[in-house]
C-alpha positions in Angstrom: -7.9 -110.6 102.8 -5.3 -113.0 101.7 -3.4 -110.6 100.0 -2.9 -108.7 103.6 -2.1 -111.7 105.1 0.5 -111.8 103.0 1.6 -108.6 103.3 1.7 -108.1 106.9 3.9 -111.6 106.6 6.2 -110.3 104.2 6.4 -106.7 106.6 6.9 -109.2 109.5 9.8 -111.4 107.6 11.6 -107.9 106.8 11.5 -107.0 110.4 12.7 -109.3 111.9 15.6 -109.5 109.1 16.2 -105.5 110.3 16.4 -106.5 113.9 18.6 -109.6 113.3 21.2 -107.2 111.2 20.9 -104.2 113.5 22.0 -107.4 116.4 24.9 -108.3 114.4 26.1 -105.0 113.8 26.0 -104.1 117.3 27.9 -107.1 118.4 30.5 -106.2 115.5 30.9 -102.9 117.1 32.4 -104.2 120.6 34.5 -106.8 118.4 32.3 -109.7 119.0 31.4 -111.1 114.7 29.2 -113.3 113.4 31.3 -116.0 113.6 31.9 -115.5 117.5 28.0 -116.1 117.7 27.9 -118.8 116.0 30.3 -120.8 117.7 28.8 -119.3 121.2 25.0 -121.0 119.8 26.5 -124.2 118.6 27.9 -124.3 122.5 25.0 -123.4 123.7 23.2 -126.1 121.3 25.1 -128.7 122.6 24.3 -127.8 126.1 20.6 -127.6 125.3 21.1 -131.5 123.6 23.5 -133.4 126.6 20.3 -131.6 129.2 17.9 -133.5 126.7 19.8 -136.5 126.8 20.1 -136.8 130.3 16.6 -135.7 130.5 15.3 -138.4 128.6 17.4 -141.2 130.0 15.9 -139.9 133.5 12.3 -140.1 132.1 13.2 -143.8 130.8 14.7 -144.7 134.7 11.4 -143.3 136.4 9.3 -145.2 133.6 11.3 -148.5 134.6 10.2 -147.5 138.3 6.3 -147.2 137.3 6.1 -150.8 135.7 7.5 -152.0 138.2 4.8 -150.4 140.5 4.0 -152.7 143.5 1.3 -151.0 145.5 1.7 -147.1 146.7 -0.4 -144.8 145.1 -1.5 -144.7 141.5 -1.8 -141.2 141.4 2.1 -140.1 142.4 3.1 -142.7 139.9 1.0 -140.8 137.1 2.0 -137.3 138.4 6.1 -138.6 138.3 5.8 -139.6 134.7 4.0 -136.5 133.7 6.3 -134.6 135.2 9.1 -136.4 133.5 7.2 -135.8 129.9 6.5 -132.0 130.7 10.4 -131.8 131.5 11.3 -134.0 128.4 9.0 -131.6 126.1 10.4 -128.3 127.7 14.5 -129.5 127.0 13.0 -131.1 123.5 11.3 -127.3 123.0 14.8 -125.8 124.3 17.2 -127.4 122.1 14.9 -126.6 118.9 15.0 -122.9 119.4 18.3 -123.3 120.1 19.1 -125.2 117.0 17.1 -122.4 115.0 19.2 -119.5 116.4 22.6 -121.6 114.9 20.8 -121.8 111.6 20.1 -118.2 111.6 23.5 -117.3 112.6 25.0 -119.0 110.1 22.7 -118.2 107.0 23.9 -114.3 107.8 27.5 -115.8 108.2 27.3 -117.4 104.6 25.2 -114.8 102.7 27.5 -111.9 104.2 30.7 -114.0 103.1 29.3 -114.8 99.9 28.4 -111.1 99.1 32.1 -110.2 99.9 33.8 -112.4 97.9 32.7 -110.1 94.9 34.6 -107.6 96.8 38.1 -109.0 96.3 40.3 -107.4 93.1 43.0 -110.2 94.3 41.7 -113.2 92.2 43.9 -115.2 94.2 42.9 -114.2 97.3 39.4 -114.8 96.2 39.9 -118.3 95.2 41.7 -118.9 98.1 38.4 -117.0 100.5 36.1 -119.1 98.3 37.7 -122.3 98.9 37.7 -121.7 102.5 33.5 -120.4 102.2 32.7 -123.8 100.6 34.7 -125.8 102.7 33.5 -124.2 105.9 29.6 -124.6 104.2 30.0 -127.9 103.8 31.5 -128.8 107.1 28.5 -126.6 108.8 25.8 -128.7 106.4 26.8 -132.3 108.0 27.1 -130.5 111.5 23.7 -128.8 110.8 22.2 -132.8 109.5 23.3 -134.2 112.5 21.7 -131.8 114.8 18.3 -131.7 113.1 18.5 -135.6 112.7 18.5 -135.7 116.8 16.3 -133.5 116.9 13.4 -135.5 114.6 14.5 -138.8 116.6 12.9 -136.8 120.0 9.7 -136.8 118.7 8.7 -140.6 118.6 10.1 -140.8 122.3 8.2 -137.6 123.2 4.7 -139.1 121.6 5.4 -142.5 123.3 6.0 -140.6 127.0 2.9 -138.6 125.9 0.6 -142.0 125.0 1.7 -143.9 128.3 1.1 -140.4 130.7 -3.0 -139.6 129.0 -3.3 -144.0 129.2 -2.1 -143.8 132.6 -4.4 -140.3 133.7 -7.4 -142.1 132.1 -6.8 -145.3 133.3 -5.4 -144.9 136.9 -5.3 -149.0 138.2 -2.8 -151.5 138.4 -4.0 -152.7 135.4 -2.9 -150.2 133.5 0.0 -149.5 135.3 1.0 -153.2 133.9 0.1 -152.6 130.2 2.8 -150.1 129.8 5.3 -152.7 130.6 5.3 -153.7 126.7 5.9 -150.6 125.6 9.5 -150.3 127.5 11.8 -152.1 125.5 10.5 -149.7 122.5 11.2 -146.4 124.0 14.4 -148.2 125.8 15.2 -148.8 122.1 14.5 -144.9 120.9 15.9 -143.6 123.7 19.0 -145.3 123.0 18.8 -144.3 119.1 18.4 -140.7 120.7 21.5 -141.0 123.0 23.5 -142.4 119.8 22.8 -139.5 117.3 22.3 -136.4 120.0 26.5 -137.7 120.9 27.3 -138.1 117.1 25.8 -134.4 116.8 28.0 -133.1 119.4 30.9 -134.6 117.9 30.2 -133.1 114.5 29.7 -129.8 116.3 33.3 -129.6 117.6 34.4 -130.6 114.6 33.1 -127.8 113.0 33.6 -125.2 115.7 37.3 -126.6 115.4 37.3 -125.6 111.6 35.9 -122.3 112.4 39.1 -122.0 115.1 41.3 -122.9 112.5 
């Protein structure tokens, strides 16, 4: 059985790598290259991470709101922060996928470029092409860090959103209400953290995008 399973992975991997190239090859028909795609997905990457951003800071402001919770009803206050950590976890889900699509973009990008530098009979054209392939890798490896960093710094802020909505569903008093006051300044701190690295990854990204223009 486990030699099927890998198999049918294996059959899976090489289809999906047939669908991505017959993609590309239909965009490169109309004019639109590889490149063009990747500069639309790191656009639409740092869409996905200023939504996140403002998503999170929003999930922070209604938090702030809860602790300060001075009557009303305990069940609205846990139904507003679950609905701020299902709406955190959905633009936290959306910029990953997104993310992915730049990577795989880009790996086609570099492996194409890098099989047709063996094409050139101009050495010195070559050299020069090669230059500009590891150049351009290198920039899109720090842009690529940056954006995979923010993405890992979500996670703690997701799990802490996630710990203080199930504390608050199980525990629905004013009691508990208080408790999550200590945890504030520590997802005000990895929110902030978050903010920090998801601008630095936008940064990096039109950097690189502005290398690719070049």
């Amino acid at each position: 059985m486990k030699s099927w399973r890998i198999v049918a992975v294996t059959l899976l991997s090489l289809c999906l790598i047939a669908c991505e190239s017959a993609y590309y090859g239909a965009w490169e028909k109309v004019g639109v290259h590889k490149r063009d795609i990747l500069v639309d997905r790191i656009e639409d990457v740092q869409d996905a991470q200023t939504d996140a951003k403002e998503q999170f800071v929003s999930a922070l402001e209604r938090f702030k709101q809860e602790i300060d919770f001075d009557g009303g009803e305990l069940e609205k206050s846990y139904n507003a922060l679950n609905d701020e950590f299902e709406e955190s976890r959905d633009n936290a889900q959306a910029l990953s996928d997104r993310i992915d699509a730049v990577e795989s973009v880009a790996d086609a990008l570099f492996d194409e470029w890098s099989d047709e530098l063996e094409k050139y009979s101009n050495q010195r054209l070559r050299r020069q092409s090669e230059a500009q392939y590891r150049s351009t890798q290198s920039h899109y490896k720090k842009m690529l860090r940056a954006m995979r960093q923010s993405e890992a710094k979500m996670e703690p802020v997701l799990a802490t959103l996630q710990d203080q909505v199930l504390f608050l569903k199980h525990n629905l008093n004013a009691r508990a209400i208080a408790s999550l006051e200590s945890e504030f300044n520590g997802l005000k701190r990895d929110i902030s953290v978050l903010i920090k690295d998801m601008e630095s990854s936008i940064q990096e990204a039109n950097q690189f995008i502005a290398t690719l223009k070049q």
